[in-house]
C-alpha positions in Angstrom: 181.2 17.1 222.0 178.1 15.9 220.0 178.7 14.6 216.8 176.6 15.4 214.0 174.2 13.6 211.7 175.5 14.8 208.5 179.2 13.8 208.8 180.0 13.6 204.5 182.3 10.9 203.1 185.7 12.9 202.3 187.7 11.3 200.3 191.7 11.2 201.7 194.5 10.5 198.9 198.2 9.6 199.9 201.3 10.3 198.4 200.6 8.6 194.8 197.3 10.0 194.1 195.3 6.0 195.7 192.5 6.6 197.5 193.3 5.5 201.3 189.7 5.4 202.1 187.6 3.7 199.8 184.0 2.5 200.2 183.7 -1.1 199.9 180.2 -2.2 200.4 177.8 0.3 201.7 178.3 3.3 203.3 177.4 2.4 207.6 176.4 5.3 209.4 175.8 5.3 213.1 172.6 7.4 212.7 169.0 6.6 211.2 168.8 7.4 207.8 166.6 10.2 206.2 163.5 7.8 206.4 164.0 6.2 209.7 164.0 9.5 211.3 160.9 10.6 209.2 159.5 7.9 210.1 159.4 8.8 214.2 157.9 12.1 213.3 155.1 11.0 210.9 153.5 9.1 213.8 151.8 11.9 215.0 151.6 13.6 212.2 147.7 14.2 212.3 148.1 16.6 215.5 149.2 19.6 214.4 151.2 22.8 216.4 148.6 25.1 216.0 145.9 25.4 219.0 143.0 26.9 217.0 143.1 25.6 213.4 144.7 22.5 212.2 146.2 22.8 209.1 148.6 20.1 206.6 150.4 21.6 203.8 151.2 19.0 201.1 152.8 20.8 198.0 150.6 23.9 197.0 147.2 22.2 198.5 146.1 22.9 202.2 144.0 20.4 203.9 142.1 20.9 207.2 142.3 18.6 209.5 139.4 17.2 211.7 139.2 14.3 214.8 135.6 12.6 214.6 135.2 11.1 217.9 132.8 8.1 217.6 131.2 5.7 220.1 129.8 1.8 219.7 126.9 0.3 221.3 129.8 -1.0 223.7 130.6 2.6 224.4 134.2 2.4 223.3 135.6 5.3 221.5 136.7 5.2 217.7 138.4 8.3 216.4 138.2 9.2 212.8 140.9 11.4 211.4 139.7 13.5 208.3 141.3 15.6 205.8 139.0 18.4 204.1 
């Protein structure tokens, strides 16, 4: 069985009402945190889903997203990503 990322502390008492499971320290978690795994998914994040129209949504703004494909005298290629 797969375990899951969001596996919350739970705090277990015994008989006299002491915590038997403290945090001392930080809390460890096997898993990335929130920003780790954000972090794998903001690499691309300039390639949208969409086929046709490439859109970000920040908040209540909408930004279009273009590639500007350049070349040097060398003839190497230089992409320029742009947000309109």
């Amino acid at each position: 069985m797969e375990r899951s990322l969001n596996i919350p502390y739970k705090k277990e008492y015994d008989k006299n009402g002491n915590v038997k499971n403290p945090i001392i320290g930080s809390y460890i978690s096997e898993f990335d945190n929130r920003k780790k795994r954000r972090e794998k998914d903001q690499k691309s994040r300039f390639y949208g889903e969409s086929k046709n129209y490439h859109l970000t949504v920040h908040g209540r703004f909408k930004y279009k997203r273009i590639k500007q494909i350049e070349k040097d005298k060398f003839g190497n290629k230089k992409i320029i990503e742009h947000y309109n």
